[in-house]
LOMI-302391 format. One record per residue (C-alpha): residue in one letter; residue number from 1; x negated, y, z negated. Coordinates in pm, whole numbers. Each point is the difference from the previous one (the first is absolute). Layout:
! residues N
+-----+-----+--------+--------+--------+
| res |   n |      X |      Y |      Z |
+-----+-----+--------+--------+--------+
|   A | NUM |      X |      Y |      Z |
...
+-----+-----+--------+--------+--------+
END
This chain:
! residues 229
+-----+-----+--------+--------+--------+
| res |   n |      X |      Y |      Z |
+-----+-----+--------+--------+--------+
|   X |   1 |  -8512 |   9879 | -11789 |
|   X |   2 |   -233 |     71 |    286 |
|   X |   3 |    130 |     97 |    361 |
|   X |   4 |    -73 |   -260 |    266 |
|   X |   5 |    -43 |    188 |    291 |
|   X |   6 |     53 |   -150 |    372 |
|   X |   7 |   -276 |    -15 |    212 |
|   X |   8 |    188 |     85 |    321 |
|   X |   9 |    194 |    323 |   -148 |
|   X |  10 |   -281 |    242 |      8 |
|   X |  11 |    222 |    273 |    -99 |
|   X |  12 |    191 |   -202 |   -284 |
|   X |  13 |    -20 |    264 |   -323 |
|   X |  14 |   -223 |    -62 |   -264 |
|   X |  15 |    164 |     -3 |   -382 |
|   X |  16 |    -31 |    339 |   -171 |
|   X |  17 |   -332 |    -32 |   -144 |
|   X |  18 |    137 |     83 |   -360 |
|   X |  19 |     71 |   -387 |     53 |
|   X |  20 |   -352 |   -114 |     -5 |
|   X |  21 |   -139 |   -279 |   -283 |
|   X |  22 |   -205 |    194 |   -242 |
|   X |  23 |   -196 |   -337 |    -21 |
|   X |  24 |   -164 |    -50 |    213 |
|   X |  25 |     26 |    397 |     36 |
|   X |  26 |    181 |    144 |    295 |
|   X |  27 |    104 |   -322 |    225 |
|   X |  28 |    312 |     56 |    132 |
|   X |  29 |     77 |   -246 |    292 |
|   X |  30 |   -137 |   -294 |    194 |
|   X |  31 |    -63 |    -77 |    338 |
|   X |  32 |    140 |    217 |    346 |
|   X |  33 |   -282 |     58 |    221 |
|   X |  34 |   -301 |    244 |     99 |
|   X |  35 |    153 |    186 |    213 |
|   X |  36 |   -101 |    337 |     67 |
|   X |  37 |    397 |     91 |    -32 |
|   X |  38 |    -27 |   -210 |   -352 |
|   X |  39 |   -322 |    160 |   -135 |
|   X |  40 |    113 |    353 |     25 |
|   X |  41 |    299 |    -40 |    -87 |
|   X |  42 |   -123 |   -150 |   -266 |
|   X |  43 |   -275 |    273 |    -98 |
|   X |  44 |    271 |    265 |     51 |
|   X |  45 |    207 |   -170 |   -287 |
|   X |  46 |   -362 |      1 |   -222 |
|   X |  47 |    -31 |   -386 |     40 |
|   X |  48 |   -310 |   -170 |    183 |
|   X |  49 |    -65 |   -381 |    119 |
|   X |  50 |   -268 |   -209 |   -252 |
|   X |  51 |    -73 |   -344 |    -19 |
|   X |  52 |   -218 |   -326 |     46 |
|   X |  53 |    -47 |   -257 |    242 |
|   X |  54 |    222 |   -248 |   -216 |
|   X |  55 |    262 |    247 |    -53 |
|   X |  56 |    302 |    120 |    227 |
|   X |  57 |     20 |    343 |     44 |
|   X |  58 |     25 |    206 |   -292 |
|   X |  59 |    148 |    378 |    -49 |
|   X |  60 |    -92 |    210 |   -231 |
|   X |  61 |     69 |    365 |   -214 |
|   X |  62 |   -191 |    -10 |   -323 |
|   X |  63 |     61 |    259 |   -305 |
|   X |  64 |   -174 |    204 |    -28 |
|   X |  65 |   -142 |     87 |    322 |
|   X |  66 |   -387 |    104 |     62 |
|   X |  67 |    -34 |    321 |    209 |
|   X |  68 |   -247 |    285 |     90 |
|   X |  69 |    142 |    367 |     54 |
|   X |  70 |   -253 |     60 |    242 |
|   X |  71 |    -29 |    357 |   -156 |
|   X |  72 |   -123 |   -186 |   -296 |
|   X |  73 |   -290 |   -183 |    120 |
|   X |  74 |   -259 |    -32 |   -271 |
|   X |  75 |   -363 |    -40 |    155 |
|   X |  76 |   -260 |    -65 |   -272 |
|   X |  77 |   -339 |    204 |     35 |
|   X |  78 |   -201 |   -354 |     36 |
|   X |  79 |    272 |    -21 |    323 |
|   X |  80 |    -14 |    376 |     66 |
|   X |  81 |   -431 |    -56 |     27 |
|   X |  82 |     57 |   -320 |    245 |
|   X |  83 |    253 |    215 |    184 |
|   X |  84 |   -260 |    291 |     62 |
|   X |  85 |   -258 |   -209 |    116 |
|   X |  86 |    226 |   -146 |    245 |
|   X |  87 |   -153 |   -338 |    -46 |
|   X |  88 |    303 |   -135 |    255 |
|   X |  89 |    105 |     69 |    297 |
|   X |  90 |    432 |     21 |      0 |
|   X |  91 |    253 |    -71 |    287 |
|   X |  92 |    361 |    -71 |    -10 |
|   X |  93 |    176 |   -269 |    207 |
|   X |  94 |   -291 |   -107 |    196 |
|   X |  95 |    -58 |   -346 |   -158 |
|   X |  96 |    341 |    -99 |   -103 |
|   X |  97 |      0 |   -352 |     51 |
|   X |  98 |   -358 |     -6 |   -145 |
|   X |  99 |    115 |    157 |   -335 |
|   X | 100 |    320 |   -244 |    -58 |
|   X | 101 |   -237 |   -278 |     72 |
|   X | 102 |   -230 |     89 |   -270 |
|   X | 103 |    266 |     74 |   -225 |
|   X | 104 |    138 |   -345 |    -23 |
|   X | 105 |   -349 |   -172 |    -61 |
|   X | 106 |     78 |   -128 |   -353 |
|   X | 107 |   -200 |    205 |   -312 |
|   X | 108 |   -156 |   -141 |   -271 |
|   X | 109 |    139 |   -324 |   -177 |
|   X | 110 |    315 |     36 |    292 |
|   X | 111 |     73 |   -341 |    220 |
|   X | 112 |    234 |    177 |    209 |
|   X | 113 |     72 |    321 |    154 |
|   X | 114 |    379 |    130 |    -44 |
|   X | 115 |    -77 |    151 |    380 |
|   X | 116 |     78 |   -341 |    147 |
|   X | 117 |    -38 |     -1 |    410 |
|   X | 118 |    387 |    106 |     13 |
|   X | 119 |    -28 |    291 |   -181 |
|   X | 120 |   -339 |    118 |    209 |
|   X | 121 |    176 |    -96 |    294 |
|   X | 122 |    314 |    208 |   -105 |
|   X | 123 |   -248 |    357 |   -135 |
|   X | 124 |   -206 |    -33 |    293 |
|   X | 125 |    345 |     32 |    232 |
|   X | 126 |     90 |    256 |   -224 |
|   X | 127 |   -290 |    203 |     81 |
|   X | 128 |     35 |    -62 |    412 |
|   X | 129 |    331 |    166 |    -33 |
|   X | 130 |   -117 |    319 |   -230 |
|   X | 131 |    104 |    -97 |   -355 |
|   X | 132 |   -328 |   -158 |   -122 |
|   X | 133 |   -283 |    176 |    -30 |
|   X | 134 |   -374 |    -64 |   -145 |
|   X | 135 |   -290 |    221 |   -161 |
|   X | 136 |   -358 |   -162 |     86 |
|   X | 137 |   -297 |     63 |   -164 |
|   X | 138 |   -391 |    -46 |    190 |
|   X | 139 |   -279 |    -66 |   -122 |
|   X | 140 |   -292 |     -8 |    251 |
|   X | 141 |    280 |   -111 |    247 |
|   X | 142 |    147 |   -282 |   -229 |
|   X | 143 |    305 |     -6 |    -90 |
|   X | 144 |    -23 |      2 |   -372 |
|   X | 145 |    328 |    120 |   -214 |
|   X | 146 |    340 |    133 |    145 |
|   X | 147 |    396 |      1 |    -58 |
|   X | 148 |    304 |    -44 |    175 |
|   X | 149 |    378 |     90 |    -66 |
|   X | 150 |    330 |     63 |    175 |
|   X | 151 |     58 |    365 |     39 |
|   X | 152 |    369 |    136 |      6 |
|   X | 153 |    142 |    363 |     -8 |
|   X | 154 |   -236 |    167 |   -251 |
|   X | 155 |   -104 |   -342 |   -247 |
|   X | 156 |   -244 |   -176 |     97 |
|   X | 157 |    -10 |   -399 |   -128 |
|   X | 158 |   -298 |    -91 |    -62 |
|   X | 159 |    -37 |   -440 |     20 |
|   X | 160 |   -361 |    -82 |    -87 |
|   X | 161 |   -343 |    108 |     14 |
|   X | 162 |   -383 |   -163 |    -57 |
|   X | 163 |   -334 |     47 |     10 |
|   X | 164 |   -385 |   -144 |     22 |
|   X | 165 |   -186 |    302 |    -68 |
|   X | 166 |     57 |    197 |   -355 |
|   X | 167 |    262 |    317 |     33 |
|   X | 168 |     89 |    -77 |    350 |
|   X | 169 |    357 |    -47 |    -51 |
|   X | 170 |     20 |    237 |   -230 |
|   X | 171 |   -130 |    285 |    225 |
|   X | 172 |    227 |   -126 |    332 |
|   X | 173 |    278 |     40 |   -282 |
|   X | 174 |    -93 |    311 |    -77 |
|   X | 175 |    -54 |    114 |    376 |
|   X | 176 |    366 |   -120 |    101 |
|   X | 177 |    171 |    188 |   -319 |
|   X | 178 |   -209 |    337 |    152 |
|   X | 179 |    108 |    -80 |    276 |
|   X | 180 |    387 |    -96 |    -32 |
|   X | 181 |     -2 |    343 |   -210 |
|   X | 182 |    -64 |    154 |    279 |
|   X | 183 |    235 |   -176 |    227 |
|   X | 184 |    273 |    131 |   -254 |
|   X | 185 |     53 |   -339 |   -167 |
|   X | 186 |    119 |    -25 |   -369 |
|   X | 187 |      2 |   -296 |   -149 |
|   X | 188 |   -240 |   -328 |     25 |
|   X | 189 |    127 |   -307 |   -106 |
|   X | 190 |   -241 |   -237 |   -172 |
|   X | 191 |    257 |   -260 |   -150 |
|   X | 192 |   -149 |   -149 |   -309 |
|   X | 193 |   -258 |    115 |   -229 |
|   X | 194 |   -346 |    -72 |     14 |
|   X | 195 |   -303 |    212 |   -166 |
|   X | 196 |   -165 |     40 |    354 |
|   X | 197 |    272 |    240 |    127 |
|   X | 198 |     92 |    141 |   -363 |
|   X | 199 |   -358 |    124 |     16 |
|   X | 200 |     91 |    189 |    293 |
|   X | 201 |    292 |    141 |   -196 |
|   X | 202 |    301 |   -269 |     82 |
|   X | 203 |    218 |     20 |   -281 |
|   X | 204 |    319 |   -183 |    -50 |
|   X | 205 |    346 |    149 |     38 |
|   X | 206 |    374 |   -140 |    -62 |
|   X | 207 |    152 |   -247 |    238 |
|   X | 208 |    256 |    250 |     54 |
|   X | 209 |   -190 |    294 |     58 |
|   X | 210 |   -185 |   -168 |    246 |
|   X | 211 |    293 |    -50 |    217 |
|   X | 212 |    134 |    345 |    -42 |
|   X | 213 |   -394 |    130 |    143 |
|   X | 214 |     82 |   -256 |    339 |
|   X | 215 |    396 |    125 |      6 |
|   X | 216 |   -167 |    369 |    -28 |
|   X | 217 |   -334 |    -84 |    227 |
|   X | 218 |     46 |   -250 |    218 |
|   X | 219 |    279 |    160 |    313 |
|   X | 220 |   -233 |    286 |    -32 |
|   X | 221 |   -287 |      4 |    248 |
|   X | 222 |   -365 |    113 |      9 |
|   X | 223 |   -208 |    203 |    195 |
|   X | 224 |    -21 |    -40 |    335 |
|   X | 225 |   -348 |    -98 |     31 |
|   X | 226 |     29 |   -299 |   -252 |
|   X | 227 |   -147 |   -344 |    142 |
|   X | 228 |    -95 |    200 |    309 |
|   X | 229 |   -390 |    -86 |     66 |
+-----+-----+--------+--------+--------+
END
């Protein structure tokens, strides 16, 4: 049975996740609110908000879990060439707003965007008080492929990315997993699996070792000079 969580308890505990449906994969409870007290709780605990316009708000921990060890990276030559001829220009956290915008334009076939106004509206707070954070790519000055997570201790979540010019998403991935390397980050969470990012060298891991990597990663903090501009 599914947890119904209460919308004005922003620090009511979340279900162990070992409780989650595996179908649909990973949904543990429903409702609570966006909070920025709720969502990193709940990203501590390896669970993240999803859901429609129709739908209440839905919690989830799938099994297995999508991640990128960011001292794994793959970058494909065709990627290394575009890289080298630094056909974009990169920033971080410069155009957040911009980048969750574009994210939630629906793709393809989609009616609807799972990033309803609630959920942009709860990110973009998240990212005026330092948890959020975005990787922009230019082209000629437009704004033309980027990404945005929630960064905590040493993981970094990563929510949703796009693009509208070939390899741009895939080379402001690659630029944030250089950098977060860097920064002294381990782990980069990419939820569920999709050949974009397992191109990149996402591979899927355990339920359960996933939440041992944020017990292990996520009190531990990063370099200094992380986020800092």
């Amino acid at each position: 049975m599914l947890t119904l969580l209460d919308p004005d308890q922003a620090n009511q505990a979340f279900p162990p996740v070992s409780k989650a449906l595996a179908e649909p994969n990973g949904l543990l409870a429903v409702g609570g609110c966006l909070s920025t007290q709720r969502i990193i709780n709940a990203y501590q605990q390896g669970i993240f908000p999803w859901y429609s316009d129709e739908d209440p708000i839905l919690w989830w921990s799938p099994n297995p879990r999508l991640v990128v060890f960011p001292d794994k990276l793959h970058i494909s030559r065709s990627l290394q060439k575009t890289q080298r001829k630094q056909t974009f220009q990169l920033s971080y956290d410069t155009a957040f707003a911009d980048v969750i915008q574009a994210c939630a334009i629906p793709r393809n076939q989609e009616s609807g965007t799972w990033l309803v106004p609630e959920m942009q509206a709860a990110y973009n707070r998240l990212h005026k008080e330092g948890h959020a954070h975005s990787m922009e790519a230019w082209y000629q000055g437009e704004l033309v492929g980027g990404l945005y997570g929630v960064a905590i201790g040493q993981v970094f979540f990563g929510e949703s990315m796009f693009h509208t010019k070939t390899d741009a998403s895939k080379i402001a991935f690659v630029a944030l997993a250089q950098q977060l390397t860097e920064w002294g980050y381990q782990l980069i969470d990419c939820q569920v699996h999709t050949n974009h990012l397992a191109s990149l060298g996402a591979e899927e891991i355990p339920r359960s070792d996933f939440t041992a990597l944020l017990h292990r990663y996520h009190h531990s903090k990063p370099h200094s000079s992380a986020w800092q501009q």
